[in-house]
C-alpha positions as CSV (number, residue, x, y, z in Angstrom):
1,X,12.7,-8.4,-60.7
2,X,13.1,-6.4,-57.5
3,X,14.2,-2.7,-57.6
4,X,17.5,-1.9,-57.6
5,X,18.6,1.5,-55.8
6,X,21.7,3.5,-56.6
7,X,24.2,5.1,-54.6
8,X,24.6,9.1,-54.7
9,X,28.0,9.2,-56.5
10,X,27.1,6.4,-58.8
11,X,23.6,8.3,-59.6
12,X,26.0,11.7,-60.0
13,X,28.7,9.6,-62.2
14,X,25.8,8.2,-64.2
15,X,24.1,12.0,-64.5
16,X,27.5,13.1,-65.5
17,X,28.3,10.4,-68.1
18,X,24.7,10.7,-70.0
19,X,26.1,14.9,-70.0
20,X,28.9,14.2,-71.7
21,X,27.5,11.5,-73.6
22,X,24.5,14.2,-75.2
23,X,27.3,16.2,-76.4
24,X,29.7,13.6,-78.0
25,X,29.5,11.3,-81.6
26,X,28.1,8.2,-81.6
27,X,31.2,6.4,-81.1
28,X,31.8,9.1,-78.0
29,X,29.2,8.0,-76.6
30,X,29.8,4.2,-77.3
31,X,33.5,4.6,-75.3
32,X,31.6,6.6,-72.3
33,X,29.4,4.1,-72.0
34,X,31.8,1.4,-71.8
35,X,34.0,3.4,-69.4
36,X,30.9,3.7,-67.2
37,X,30.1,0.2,-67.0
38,X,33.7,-0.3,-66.5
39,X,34.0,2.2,-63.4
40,X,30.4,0.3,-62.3
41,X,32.1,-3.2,-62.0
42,X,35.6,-1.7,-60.4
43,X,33.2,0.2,-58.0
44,X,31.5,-3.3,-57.7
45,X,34.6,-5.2,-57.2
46,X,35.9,-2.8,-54.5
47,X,32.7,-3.0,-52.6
48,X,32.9,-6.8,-52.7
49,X,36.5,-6.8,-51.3
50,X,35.9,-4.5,-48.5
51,X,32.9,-6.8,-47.4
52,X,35.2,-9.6,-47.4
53,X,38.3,-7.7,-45.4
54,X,39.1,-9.2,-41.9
55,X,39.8,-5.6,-40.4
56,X,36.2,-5.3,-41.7
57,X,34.6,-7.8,-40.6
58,X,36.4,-7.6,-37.2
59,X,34.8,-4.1,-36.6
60,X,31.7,-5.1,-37.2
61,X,31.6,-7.9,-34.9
62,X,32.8,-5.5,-32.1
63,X,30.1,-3.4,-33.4
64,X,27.4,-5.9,-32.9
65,X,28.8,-7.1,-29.2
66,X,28.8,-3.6,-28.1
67,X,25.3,-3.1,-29.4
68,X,24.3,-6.7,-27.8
69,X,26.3,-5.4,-24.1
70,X,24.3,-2.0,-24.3
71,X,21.0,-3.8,-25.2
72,X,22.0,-6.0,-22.1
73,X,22.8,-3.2,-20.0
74,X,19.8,-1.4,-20.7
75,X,17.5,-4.1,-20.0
76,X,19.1,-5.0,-16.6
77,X,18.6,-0.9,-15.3
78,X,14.7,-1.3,-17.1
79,X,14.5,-4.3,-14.1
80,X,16.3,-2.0,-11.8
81,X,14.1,1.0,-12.0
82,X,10.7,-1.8,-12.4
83,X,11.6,-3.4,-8.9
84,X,12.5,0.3,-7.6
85,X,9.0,1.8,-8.5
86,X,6.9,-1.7,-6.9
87,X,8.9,-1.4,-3.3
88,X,8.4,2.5,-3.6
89,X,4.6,2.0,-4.8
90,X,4.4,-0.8,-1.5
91,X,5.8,1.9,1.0
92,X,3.7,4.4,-0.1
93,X,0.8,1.9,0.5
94,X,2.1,0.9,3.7
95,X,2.7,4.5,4.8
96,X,-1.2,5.7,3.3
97,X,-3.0,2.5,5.3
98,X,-1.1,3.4,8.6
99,X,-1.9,7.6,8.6
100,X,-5.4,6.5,8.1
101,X,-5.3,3.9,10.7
102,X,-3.4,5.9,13.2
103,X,-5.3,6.3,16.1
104,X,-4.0,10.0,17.3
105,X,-6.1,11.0,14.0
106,X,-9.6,10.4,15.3
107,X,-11.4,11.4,17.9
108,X,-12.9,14.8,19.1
109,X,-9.4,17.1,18.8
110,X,-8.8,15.9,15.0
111,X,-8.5,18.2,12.3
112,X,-10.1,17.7,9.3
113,X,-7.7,19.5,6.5
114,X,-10.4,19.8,3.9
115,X,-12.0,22.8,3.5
116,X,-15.6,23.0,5.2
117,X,-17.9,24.6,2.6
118,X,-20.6,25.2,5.2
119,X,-19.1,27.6,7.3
């Protein structure tokens, strides 16, 4: 049988019951227990009409096609920036291969901008 969790206020309701229940008679404790099975299948029954509300479950489909537009939207500026960084990555290609294929940058009167470590 898989585990079955509890919420917070139906683990404090149960905490609370077995209180009152340590303190009471027998038959006390009989009724509390009853009433706390009782207030466990109203709490059930709730929950089970609120799942099946139309407000509901019309919230939660907006919910999912705003997530699915998002998701969407996110994916199509991931492309974006991707195809942005390649033409920026060719250019700077482009741009390195012609300064070192320039021919104003060889001959006698160039530069060299690195540091000579035998003078």
């Amino acid at each position: 049988m898989p585990a079955r969790y509890v919420s917070a206020p139906v683990a404090a309701a149960l905490v609370f019951a077995l209180g009152l229940a340590a303190g009471c008679s027998r038959h006390d404790s009989a009724d509390a227990g009853q009433d706390l099975k009782n207030a466990g299948h109203d709490v059930s029954h709730e929950a089970a009409k609120v799942t099946q509300d139309a407000d509901v479950k019309a919230a939660a489909a907006d919910i999912k096609a705003a997530g699915q537009d998002f998701a969407k939207d996110v994916r199509h500026a991931g492309d974006e920036a991707k195809s942005s960084a390649h033409d920026l990555a060719g250019d700077a290609h482009h741009a390195a291969h012609d300064v070192t294929h320039d021919p104003h940058n060889v001959g006698d009167d160039h530069h060299d901008t690195q540091r000579d470590d035998n003078s």
